[in-house]
C-alpha positions as CSV (number, residue, x, y, z in Angstrom):
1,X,104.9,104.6,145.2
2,X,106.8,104.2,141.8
3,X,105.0,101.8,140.7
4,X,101.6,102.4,141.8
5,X,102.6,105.7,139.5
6,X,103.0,103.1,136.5
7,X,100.2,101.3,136.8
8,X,98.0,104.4,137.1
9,X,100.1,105.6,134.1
10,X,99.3,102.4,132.1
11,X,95.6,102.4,133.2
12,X,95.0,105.9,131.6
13,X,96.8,104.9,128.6
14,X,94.1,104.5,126.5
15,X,92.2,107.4,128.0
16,X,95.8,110.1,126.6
17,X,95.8,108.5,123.6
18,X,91.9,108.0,122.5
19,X,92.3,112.0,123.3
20,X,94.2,112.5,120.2
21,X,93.1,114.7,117.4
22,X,90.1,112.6,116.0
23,X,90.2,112.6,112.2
24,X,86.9,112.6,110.3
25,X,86.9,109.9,107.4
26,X,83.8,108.9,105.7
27,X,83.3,105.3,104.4
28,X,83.9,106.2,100.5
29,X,86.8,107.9,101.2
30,X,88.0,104.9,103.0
31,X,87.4,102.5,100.4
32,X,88.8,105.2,97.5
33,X,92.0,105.2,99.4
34,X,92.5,101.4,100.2
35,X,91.9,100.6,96.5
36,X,94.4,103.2,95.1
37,X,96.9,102.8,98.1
38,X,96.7,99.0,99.7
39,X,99.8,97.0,99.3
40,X,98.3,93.5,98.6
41,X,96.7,95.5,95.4
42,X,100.1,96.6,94.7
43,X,101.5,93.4,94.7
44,X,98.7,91.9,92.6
45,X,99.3,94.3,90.0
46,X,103.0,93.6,90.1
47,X,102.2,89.4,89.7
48,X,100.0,90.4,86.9
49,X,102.2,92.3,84.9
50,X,105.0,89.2,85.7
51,X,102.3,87.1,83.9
52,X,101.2,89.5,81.3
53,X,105.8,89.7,80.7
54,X,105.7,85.7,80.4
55,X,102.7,86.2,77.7
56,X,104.8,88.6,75.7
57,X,107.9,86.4,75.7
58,X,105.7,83.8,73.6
59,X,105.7,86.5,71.0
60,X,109.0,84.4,69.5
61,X,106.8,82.1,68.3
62,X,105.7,84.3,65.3
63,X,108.6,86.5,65.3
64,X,112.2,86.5,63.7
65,X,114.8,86.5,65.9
66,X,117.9,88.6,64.9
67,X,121.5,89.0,65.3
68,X,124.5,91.0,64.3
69,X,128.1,90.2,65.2
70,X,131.2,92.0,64.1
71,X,134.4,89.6,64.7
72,X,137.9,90.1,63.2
73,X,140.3,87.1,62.7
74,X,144.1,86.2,61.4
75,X,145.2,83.0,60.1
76,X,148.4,81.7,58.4
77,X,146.4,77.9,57.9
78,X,146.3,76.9,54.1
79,X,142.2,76.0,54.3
80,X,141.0,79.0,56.1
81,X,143.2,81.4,54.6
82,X,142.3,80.6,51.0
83,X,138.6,80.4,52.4
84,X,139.3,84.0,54.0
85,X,140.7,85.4,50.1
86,X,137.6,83.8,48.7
87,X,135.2,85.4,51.0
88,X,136.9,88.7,50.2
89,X,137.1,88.4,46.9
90,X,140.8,88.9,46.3
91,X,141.7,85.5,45.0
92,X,144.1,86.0,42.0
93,X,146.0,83.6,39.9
94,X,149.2,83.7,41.8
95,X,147.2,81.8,44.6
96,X,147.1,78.8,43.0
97,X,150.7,78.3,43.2
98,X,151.1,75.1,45.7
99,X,153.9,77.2,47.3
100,X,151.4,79.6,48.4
101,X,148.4,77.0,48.9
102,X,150.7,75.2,51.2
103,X,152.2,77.8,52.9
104,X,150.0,80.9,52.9
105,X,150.8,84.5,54.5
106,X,149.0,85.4,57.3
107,X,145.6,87.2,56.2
108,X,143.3,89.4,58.4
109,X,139.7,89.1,58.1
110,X,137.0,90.8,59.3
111,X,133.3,89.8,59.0
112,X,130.1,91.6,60.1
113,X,127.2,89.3,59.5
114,X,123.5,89.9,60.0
115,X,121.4,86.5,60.7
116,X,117.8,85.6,61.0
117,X,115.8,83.1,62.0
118,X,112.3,83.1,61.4
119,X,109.7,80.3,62.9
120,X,107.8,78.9,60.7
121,X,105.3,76.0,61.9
122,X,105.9,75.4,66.0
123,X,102.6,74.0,67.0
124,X,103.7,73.0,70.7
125,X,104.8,76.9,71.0
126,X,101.6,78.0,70.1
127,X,100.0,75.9,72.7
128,X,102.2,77.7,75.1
129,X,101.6,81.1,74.3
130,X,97.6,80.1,75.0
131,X,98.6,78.7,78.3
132,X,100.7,82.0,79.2
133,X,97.4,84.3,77.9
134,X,95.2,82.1,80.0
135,X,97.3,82.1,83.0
136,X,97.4,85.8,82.2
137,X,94.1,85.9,82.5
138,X,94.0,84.2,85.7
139,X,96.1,86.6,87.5
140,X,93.9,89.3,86.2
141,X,90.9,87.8,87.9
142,X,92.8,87.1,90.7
143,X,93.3,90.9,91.4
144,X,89.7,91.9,90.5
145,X,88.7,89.3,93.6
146,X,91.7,90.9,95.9
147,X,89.9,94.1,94.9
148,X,86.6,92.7,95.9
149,X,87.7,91.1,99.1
150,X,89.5,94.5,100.2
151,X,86.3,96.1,99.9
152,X,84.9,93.6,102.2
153,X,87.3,94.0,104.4
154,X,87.2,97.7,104.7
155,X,83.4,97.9,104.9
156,X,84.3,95.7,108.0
157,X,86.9,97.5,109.8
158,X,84.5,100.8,109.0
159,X,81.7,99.1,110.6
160,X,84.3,97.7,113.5
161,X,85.6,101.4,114.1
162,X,81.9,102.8,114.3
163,X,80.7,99.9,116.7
164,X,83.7,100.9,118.8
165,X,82.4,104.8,119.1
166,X,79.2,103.5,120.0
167,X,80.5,101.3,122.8
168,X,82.3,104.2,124.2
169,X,79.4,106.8,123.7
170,X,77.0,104.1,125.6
171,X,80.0,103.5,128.7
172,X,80.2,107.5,128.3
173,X,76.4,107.9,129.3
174,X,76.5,104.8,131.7
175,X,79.4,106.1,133.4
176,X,77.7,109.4,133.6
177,X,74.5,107.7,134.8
178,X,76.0,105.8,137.8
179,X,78.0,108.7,138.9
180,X,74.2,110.7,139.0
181,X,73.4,107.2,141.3
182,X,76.1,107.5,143.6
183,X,75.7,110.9,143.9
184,X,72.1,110.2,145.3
185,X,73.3,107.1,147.1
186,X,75.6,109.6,149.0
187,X,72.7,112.1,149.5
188,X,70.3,109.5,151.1
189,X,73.1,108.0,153.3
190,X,73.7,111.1,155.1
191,X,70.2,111.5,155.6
192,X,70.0,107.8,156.8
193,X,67.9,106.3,154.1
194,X,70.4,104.0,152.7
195,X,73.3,102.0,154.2
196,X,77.3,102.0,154.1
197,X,76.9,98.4,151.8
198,X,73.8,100.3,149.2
199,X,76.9,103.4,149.1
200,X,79.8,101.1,148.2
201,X,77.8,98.8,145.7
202,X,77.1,102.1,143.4
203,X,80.5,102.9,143.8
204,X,81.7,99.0,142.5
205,X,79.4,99.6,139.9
206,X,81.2,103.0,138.5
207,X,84.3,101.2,139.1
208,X,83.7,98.4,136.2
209,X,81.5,101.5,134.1
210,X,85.0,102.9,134.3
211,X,87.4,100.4,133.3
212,X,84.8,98.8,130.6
213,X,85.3,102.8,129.1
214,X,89.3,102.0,129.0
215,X,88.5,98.5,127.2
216,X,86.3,100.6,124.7
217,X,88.4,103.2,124.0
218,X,91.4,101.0,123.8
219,X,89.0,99.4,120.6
220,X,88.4,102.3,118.8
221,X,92.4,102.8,118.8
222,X,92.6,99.4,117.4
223,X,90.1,99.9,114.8
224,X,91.8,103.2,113.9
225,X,94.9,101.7,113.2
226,X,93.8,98.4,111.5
227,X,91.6,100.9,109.1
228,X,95.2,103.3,108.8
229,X,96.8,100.0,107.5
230,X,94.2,99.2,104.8
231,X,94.7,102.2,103.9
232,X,98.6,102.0,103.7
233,X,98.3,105.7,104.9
234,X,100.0,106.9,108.2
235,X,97.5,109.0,110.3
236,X,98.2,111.6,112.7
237,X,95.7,111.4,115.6
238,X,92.4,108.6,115.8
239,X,90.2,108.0,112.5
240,X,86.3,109.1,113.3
241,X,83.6,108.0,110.8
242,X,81.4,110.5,109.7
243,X,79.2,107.6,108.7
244,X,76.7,106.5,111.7
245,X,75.8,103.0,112.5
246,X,72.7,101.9,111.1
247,X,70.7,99.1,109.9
248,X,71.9,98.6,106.0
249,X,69.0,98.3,103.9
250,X,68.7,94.7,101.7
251,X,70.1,94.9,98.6
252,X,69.1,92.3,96.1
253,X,71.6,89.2,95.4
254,X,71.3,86.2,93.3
255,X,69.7,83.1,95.3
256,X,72.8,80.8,93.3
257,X,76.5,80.6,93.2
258,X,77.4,82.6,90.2
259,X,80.3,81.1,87.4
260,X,81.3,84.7,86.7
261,X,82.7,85.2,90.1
262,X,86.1,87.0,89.6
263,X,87.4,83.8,91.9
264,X,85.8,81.3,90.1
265,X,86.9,82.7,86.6
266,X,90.1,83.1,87.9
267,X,90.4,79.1,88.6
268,X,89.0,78.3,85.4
269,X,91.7,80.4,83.8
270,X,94.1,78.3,85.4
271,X,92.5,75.3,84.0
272,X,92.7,76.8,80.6
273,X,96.5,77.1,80.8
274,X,97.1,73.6,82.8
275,X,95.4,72.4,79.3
276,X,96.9,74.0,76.5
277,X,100.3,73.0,78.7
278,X,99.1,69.4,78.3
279,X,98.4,69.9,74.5
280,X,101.8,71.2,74.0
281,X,103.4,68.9,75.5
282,X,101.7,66.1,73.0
283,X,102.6,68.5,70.3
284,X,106.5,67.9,71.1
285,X,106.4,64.8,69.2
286,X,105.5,66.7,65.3
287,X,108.6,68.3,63.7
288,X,109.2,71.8,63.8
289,X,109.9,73.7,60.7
290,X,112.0,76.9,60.7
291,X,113.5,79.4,58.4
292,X,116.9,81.1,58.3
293,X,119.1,83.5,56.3
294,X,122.5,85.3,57.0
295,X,124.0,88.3,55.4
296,X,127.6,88.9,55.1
297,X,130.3,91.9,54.7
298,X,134.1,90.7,54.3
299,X,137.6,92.8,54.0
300,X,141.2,93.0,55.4
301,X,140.3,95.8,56.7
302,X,138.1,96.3,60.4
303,X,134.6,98.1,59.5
304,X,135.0,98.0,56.1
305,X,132.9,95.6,53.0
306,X,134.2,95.4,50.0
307,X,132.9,91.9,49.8
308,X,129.3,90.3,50.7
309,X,127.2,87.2,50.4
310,X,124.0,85.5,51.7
311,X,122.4,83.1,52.3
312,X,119.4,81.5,53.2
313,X,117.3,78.6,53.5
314,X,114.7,75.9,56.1
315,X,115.0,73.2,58.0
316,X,112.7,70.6,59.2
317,X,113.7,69.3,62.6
318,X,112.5,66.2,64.6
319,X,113.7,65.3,67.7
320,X,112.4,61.4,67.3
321,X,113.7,60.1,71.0
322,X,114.6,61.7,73.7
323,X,114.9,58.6,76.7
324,X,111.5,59.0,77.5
325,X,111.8,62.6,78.7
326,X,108.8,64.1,76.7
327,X,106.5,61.1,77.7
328,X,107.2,61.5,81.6
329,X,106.4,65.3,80.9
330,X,103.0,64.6,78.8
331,X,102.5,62.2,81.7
332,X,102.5,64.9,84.4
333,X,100.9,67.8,82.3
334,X,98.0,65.4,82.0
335,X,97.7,64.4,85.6
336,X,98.3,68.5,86.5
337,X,95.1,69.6,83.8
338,X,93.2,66.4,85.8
339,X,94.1,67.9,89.2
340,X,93.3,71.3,88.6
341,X,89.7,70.2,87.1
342,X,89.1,68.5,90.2
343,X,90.1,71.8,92.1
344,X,87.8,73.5,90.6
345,X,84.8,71.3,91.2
346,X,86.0,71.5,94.8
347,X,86.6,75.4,95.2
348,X,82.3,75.6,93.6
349,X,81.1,73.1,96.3
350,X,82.8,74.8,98.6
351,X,81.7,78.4,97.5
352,X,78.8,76.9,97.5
353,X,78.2,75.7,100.7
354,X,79.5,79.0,102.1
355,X,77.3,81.0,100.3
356,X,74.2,78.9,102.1
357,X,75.9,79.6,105.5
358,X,76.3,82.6,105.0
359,X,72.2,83.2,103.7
360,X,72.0,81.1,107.1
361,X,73.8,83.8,108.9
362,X,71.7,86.8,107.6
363,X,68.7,85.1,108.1
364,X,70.1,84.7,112.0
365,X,70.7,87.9,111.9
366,X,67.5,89.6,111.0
367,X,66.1,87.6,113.3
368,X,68.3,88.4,116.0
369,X,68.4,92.3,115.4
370,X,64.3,91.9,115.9
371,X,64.9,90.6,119.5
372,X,67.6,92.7,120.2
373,X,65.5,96.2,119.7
374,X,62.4,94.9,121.9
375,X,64.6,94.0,124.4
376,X,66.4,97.0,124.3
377,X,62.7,98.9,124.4
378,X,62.2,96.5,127.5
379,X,65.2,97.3,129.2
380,X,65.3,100.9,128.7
381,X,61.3,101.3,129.9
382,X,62.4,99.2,133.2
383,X,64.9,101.4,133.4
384,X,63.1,104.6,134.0
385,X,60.6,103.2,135.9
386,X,62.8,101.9,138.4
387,X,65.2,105.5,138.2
388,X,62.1,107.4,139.2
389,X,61.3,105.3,141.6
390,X,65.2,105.5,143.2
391,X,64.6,109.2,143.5
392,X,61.3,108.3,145.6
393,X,62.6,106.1,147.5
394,X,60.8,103.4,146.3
395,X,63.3,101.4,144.8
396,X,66.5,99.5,146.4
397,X,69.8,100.1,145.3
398,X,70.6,96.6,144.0
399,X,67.6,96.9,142.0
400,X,68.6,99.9,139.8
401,X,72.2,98.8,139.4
402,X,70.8,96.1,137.8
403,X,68.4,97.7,135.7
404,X,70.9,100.2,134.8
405,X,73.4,97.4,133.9
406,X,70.9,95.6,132.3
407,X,70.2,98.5,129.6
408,X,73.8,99.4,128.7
409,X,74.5,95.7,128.3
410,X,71.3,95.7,125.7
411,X,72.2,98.5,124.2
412,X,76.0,97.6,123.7
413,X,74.1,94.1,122.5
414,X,71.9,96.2,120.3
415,X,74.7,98.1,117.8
416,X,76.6,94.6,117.9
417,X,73.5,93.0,116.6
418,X,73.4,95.7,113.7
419,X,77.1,95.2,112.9
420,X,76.4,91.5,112.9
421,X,73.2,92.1,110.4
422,X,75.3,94.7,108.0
423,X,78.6,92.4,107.9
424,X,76.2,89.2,107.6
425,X,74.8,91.4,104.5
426,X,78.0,92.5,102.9
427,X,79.4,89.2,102.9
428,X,76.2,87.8,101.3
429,X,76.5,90.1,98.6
430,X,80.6,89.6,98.5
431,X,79.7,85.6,97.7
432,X,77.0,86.6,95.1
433,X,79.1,88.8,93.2
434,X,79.1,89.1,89.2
């Protein structure tokens, strides 16, 4: 008995919980939402801003760098303590004695020196910064697709969460309609018009009606929550569109793969930066030419400058040889600009060829939703014809179960069709995006 109690329990599962508070939502709102709230955005904002920090850092190519240092120090050796009198400015006759060169008294010194270094010509760090901006770039374009692909998405699971209301709205007047059936089934068996077998087929029939209402509602539950995570929102109760179904009207899109596809942009950004990495990696091999200058504050005493000097000056620096190291990496940078070239030619013919399945797939579609709403027409007029004649008793049983059948099934078949034809369109246009 318990556990005839938990399957019944389990069966009407999706009945308690598709009776939830409904929650209107209309299909703008939906799409505001995912694009202010949706994680993967978040994330590719985040990887941008990592990319747009990495463009920044390359600012060192045209700016100083600068330090400051405050050290204190105490020496008894003969060099450095002269050196340290010097620096101070407190050298006096009496130091020259070679007593007191050889064997000098300890001296404190404390220092605080300011230092610069300022880049001068760095022409394989300017290459780099122009890699950084275009991978930059990149990511940028990266996010606007992400952005465009959400929307895709979201038109999707709207459309999936409306198809699933229809389904139940359609089991809803099917179950209501083979309940009316075995209601009259029942009548003309007790008057002796039908038999025990006509009685127990209507009721098989309301049986699957029923449990294909669970399998719906169960869906729209689904939908709900898929839509809730897009959304990154948590929602109290089932998500109802306000929307309705219906055929989307054709919206004009380029007949061509377009080259300012976010996507497509996005790659050739990353081509960019694979070749400016390649150029300055070749540029390794010219010197590098640098400026520098220090200023200094000496005295025995900590925080204090009775003394000072500067200095200043360039160097040209060449790093000649270095075992071969910059040629492997020239080598690789190469081969990495030459792969990602290749990529790209690849990722086009392959856009490309999706974007003429999918014009396929729309075409299918149109065609498909034509069929779909005769037959449906067909269906439903065989329909009546046969439910009048039931009430006559002109009709068998068998044979309005099946007509009946037959129109839910072209009518579940009909609102698939149009979610077929509105996805088939929205993707079209996703492909053939500016």
């Amino acid at each position: 008995m318990k556990l005839k109690n938990i399957i019944t329990l389990i069966a009407l599962l999706p009945t308690m919980l598709f009776a939830q508070q409904t929650v209107p939502i209309s299909k703008a709102e939906v799409l505001e939402k995912v694009i202010q709230q949706n994680n993967k955005l978040k994330i590719g904002e985040q990887q941008m801003l990592a990319a747009k920090g990495d463009y920044n850092q390359t600012n060192a190519v045209f700016l100083p760098n600068i330090n400051a240092s405050h050290s204190g120090m105490a020496t008894t050796n003969p060099l450095m303590a002269f050196g340290f009198k010097l620096n101070q400015e407190i050298v006096t006759q009496a130091d020259f004695d070679p007593n007191m060169l050889n064997d000098p008294s300890q001296i404190n010194m404390f220092a605080t020196k300011f230092e610069v270094q300022q880049p001068l010509i760095n022409v394989d760090g300017i290459f780099q910064r122009k890699a950084a901006k275009a991978k930059w770039e990149a990511t940028q374009m990266q996010l606007t697709r992400t952005g465009e692909y959400l929307s895709l998405e979201t038109e999707k699971a709207y459309m999936q969460l409306q198809l699933a209301y229809k389904s139940v709205a359609v089991l809803e007047t099917a179950l209501k309609a083979a309940n009316e059936n075995l209601r009259l089934a029942n009548n003309s068996f007790k008057q002796g018009y039908l038999q025990q077998s006509d009685v127990l087929a209507v009721q098989v029939r309301v049986t699957e009606v029923e449990n294909q209402l669970q399998y719906a509602k169960s869906n729209v539950i689904n939908a709900s929550d898929y839509l809730a995570f897009l959304m990154n929102e948590e929602v109290v109760g089932v998500l109802k569109p306000t929307d309705s179904l219906k055929i989307a009207s054709e919206l004009n899109s380029t007949e061509k793969l377009s080259d300012s596809r976010a996507d497509i942009l996005a790659m050739e950004f990353a081509v960019e930066a694979y070749k400016q990495n390649y150029k300055a990696d070749k540029m390794t091999f010219l010197p590098r030419l640098n400026a520098f200058g220090s200023y200094e504050l000496y005295d025995n005493q900590i925080f204090q400058a009775d003394a000072n000097g500067y200095l200043f000056g360039a160097a040209l620096t060449w790093n000649l040889f270095e075992g071969s190291k910059r040629f492997g990496k020239t080598q690789k940078s190469k081969a990495e600009f030459n792969k990602a070239n290749l990529e790209l030619e690849q990722y086009k013919a392959e856009s490309q060829l999706e974007l003429n399945k999918a014009k396929r797939m729309f075409q299918d579609a149109q065609n498909n939703l034509i069929l779909t709403e005769l037959a449906l027409e067909q269906s439903k007029e065989a329909l009546r014809i046969r439910t009048n004649r039931f009430k006559e008793g002109l009709e068998k049983t068998t044979d309005l179960l099946s007509a009946e059948t037959q129109y839910s099934q072209k009518l579940l078949e009909y609102f698939n069709t149009v979610f077929q034809h509105n996805y088939a369109l929205a993707y079209l246009q996703f492909l053939t995006k500016n």
